[in-house]
Each structure stands twice: as structure tokens, then as C-alpha cells.
C-alpha positions as CSV (number, residue, x, y, z in Angstrom):
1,X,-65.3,-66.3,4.2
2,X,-64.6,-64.4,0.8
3,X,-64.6,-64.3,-2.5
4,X,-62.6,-67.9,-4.0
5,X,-60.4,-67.0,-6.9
6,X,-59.5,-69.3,-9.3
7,X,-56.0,-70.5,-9.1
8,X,-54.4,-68.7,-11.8
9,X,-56.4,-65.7,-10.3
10,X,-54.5,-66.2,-6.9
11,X,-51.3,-67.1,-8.5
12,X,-50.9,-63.8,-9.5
13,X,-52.3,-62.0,-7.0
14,X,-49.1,-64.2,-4.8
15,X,-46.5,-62.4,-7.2
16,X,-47.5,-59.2,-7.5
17,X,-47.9,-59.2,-4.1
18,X,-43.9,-60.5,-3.9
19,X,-42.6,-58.0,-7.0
20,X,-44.3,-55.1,-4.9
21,X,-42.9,-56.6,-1.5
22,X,-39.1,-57.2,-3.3
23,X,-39.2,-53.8,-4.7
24,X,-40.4,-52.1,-2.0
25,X,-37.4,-53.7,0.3
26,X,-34.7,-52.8,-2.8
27,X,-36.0,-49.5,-2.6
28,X,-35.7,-49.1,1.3
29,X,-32.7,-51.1,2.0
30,X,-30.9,-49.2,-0.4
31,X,-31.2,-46.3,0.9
32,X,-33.4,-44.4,-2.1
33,X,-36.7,-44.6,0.1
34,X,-36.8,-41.6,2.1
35,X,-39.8,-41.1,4.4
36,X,-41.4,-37.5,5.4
37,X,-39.3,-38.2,8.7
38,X,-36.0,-39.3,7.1
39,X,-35.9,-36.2,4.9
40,X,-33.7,-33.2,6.6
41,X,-31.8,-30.7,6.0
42,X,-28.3,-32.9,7.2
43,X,-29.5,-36.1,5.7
44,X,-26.3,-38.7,5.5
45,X,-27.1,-42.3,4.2
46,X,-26.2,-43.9,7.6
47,X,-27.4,-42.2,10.5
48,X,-25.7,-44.2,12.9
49,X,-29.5,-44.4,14.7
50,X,-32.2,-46.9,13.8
51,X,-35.3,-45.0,12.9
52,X,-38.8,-46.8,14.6
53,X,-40.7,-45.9,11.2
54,X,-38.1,-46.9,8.8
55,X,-38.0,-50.4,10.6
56,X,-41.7,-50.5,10.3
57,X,-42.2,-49.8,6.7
58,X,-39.0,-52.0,5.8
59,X,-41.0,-54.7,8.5
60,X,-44.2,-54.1,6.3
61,X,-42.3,-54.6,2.6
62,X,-41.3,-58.2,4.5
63,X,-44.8,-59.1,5.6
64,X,-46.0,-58.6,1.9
65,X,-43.2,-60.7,0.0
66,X,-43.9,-63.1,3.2
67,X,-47.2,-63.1,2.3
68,X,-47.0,-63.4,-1.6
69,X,-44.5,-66.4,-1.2
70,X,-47.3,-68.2,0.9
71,X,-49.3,-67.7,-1.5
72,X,-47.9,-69.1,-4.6
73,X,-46.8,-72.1,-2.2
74,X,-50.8,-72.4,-1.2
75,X,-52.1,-72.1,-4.7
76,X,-49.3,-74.8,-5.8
77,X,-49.6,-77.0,-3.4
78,X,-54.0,-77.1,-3.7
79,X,-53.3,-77.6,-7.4
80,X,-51.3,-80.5,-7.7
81,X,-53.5,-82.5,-4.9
């Protein structure tokens, strides 16, 4: 379907994909990763309200550590067979 990568090619590809993913989270779960619609004038840390865009980016950083973890586990798993 693509391009095959060799496995230390793909092993790294799964943890930068899982450092960008885990930093990305740190960054919005802690409350530094403001979005054009989270910045205000009367900006407080918890708005009491759960903003649709902040879920989606935080769902987004999830997918891509989800997706870096599977593949590390796919690349380790075809190795050792």
C-alpha cells in the first residue's frame, strides 16, 4: 500500500510519534496550551465549562501517543517472529 520502512526506521517514527503525542497532552492538560478560542480577556485556568475544541485537540494528542505505542508494539512484535 506504501512505502515499507525498515524496522528501526518505523521504531522511531512509533516514538516520536509518542514524545510529540505525550508532550502535546502535558502541554494541554496542564493548562499552558491556549487555543485562539481559549485566549480572552477574563481567562481563569478552570472555566467551569468544557470547551468542544479543547477536547478535540486534547482527543487528537491521545490518538497520536495511541498510535505511536501501536507502533513500537507492531514493529516489536514483527521483529522477534
Amino acid at each position: 500500500m506504501g512505502i515499507k520502512l525498515d524496522p528501526s526506521d518505523r521504531l522511531f517514527a512509533g516514538v516520536v510519534l509518542i514524545v510529540v503525542g505525550l508532550v502535546g497532552l502535558v502541554y494541554r492538560i496542564t493548562g499552558y496550551g491556549m487555543l485562539i478560542g481559549d485566549i480572552s480577556g477574563t481567562y481563569t485556568y478552570y472555566s467551569g465549562g468544557c470547551n468542544l475544541l479543547s477536547l478535540v485537540v486534547t482527543s487528537v494528542f491521545l490518538i497520536v501517543t495511541f498510535l505511536g505505542i501501536y507502533v513500537v508494539y507492531d514493529t516489536i512484535r514483527k521483529d522477534s517472529d
